[in-house]
Every structure is written in C-alpha cells, then in structure tokens.
C-alpha positions as CSV (number, residue, x, y, z in Angstrom):
1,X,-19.7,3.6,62.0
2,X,-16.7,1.7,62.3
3,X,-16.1,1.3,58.2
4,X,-16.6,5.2,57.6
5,X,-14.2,6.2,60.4
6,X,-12.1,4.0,58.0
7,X,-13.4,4.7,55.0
8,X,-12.6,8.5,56.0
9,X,-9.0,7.5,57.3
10,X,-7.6,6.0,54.3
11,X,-9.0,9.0,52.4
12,X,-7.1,11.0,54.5
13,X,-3.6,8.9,53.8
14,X,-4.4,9.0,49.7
15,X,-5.2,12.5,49.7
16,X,-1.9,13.5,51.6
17,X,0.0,10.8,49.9
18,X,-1.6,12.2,46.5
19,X,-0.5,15.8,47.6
20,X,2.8,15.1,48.8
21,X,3.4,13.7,45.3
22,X,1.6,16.3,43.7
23,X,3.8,19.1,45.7
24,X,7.1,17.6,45.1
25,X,6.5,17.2,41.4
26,X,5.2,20.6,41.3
27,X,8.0,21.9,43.0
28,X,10.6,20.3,41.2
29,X,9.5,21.2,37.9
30,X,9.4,25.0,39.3
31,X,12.9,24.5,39.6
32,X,13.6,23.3,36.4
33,X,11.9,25.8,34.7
34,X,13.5,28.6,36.7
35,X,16.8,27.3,36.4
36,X,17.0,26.6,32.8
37,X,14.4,29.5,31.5
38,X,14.9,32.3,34.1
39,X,18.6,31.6,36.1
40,X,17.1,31.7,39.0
41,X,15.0,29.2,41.7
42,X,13.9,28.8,44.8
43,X,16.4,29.2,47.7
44,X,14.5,26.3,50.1
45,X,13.0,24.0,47.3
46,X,15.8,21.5,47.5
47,X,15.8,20.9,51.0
48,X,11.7,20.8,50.8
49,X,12.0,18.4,48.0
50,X,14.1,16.2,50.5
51,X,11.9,16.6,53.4
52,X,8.7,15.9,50.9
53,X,10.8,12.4,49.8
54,X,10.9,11.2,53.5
55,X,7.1,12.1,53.9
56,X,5.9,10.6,50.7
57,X,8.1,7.3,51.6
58,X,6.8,7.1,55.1
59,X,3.2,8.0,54.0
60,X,3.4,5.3,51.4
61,X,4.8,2.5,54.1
62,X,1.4,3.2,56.4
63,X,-0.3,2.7,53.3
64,X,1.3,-0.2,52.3
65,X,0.6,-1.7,55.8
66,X,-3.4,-0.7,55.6
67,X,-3.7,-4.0,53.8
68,X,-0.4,-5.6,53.8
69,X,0.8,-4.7,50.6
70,X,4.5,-4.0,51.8
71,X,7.2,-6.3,50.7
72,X,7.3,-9.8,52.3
73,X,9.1,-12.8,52.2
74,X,6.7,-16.0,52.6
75,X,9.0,-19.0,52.8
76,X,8.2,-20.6,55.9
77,X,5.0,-20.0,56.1
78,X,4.4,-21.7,52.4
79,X,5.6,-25.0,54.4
80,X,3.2,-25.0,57.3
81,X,-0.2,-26.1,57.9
82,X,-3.1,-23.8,58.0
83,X,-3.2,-22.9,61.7
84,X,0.9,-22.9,61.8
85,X,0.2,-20.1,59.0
86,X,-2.0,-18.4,61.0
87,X,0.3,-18.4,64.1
88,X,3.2,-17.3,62.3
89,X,1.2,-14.7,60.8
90,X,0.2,-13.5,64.0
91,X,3.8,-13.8,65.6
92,X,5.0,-11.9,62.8
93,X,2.6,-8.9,62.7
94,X,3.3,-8.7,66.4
95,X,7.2,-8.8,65.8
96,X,6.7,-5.7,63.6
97,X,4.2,-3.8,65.6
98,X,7.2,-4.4,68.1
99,X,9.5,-3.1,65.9
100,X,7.7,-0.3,64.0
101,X,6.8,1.0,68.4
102,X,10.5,0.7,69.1
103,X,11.6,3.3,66.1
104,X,8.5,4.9,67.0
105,X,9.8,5.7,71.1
106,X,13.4,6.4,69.6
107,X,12.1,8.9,66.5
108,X,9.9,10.8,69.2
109,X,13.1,11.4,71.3
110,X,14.9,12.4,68.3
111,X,12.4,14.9,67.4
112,X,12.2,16.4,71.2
113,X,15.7,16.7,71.1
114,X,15.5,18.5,68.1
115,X,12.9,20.6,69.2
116,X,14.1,21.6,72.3
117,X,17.5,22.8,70.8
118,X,15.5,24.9,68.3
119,X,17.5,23.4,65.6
120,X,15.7,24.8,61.5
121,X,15.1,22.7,58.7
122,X,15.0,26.0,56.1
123,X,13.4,29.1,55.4
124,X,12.8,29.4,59.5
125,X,10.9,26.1,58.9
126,X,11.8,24.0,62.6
127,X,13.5,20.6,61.6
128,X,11.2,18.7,64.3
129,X,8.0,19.4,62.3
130,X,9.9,18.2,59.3
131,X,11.1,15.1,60.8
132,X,7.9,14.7,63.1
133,X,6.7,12.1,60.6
134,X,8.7,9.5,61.1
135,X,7.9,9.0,64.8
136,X,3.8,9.7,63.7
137,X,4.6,6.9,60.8
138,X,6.0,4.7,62.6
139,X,3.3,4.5,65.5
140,X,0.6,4.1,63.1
141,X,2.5,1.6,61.4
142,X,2.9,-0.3,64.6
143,X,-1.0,-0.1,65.2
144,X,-1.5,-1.2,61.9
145,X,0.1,-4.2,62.5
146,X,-1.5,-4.7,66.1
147,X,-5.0,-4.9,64.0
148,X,-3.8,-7.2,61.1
149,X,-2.1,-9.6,64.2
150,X,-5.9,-9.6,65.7
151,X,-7.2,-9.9,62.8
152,X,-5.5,-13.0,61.8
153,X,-5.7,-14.6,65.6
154,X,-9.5,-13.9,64.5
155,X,-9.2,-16.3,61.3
156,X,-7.9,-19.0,63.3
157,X,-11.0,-21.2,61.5
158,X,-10.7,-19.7,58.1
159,X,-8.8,-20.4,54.8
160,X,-4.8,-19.1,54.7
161,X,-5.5,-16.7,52.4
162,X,-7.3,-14.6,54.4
163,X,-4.3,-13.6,56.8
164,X,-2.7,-10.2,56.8
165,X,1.0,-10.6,56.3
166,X,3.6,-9.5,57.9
167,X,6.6,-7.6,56.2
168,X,9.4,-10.2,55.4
C-alpha cells in the first residue's frame, strides 16, 4: 500500500511538473507566433509565463528532494566515519526540514495577506492562488526532508551510501 500511495504521488509531481513545462512552452511559443506572424498576443501570457516559472521551479525542488537529488555540498561529511556520516546526515535533513517549515509558516502568511486584501495576479486571476505554491512547496519540502532524516537515523547499521543527503 504504502509504495503505490507513493508510486501515485510522484506521478502526480511528474505529470504537473511535465505540464507546467509543457504549458509555459506552449504558451510562449503562442506568443511568438502572434507577435511576429499576426501583431498581436495574449494580454496575460507574460505575467502567466512568470507565474508558470515560479511553479515549475518550486515543483522541480520537491522533486529534487523526493530522492535527494538537489544540490549539495559534501565536504565534512567525506571526512567522518560511517556513523559521524549518518549523524550529520540526519542533523542536516533536519536543519532543512527546519528551514524549508520556517519559509513554509512565513509564505502561508504572505499568501493570507494577500488573499484577504483581494489583491489580482491578471486577467481577474487572485495573486494568492498564484503564489499559493510556494507555502504548499515549501511544506512538502520540509516533510520530505523529515522522511529522508528518519530514513537515515534508520541506516544507522548500513553502508554511507545509503543516506539521503541533505542540500548543502
């Protein structure tokens, strides 16, 4: 049960990373073609394409951190013995789930704010749905590293190159 809930998960973040992509590339040529074929375009595309760049970035971090394929810097941990690597691991996956919750609490408060003034992206589009990925990115970021921290407390008897590293 537990490997098709995340079997159907990560489907889930490659299909909407794949149309996120997919839309802005779409959307983009659209306005090339327009613009150099037909002088014209579409009014909200540019602010769309914008939002669509935050998404697709944010989308592609979560699925960087599915299996800790974000940018990392591994010089300490290179130096220490096997449990030292496995409790820096740990401390470090923790430090970012820390982190990652933090932006999380601060984004959600941003994006109340902006939906209580009522503020709009474009094209009577509300700017807190736009920007209501970044708090929803950052959480599951944050859990994401939560699991990889367990999951490396959990190899506490294994080889070092089965720990999920932290972004460094």
């Amino acid at each position: 049960m537990h490997t098709k809930i995340n079997r159907l998960i990560h489907l889930l973040e490659d299909g909407l990373l794949v149309f996120t992509l997919g839309a802005m590339i779409l959307l983009a040529l659209s306005q090339i073609v327009l613009r150099n074929f037909f002088d014209s375009g579409i009014e909200w595309s540019d602010p769309l394409l914008r939002v669509l760049v935050m998404w697709l970035g944010l989308l592609g971090a979560i699925a960087a951190t599915k299996q800790s394929n974000h940018i990392s810097i591994d010089v300490v941990s290179r130096l220490l013995p096997s449990k030292g690597k496995v409790i820096s691991a740990v401390i470090a996956n923790l430090f970012s789930a820390i982190i990652c919750a933090i932006v999380s609490y601060y984004a959600l408060q941003f994006v109340l704010m902006e939906y209580e003034d009522g503020m709009m992206a474009f094209s009577n589009i509300p700017a807190w749905l736009c920007e209501s990925i970044i708090p929803v990115g950052f959480a599951l970021m944050a859990l994401r590293f939560l699991i990889n921290a367990g999951s490396n407390a959990r190899h506490w008897n294994d080889k070092p190159g089965n720990l999920q590293h932290p972004p460094k």
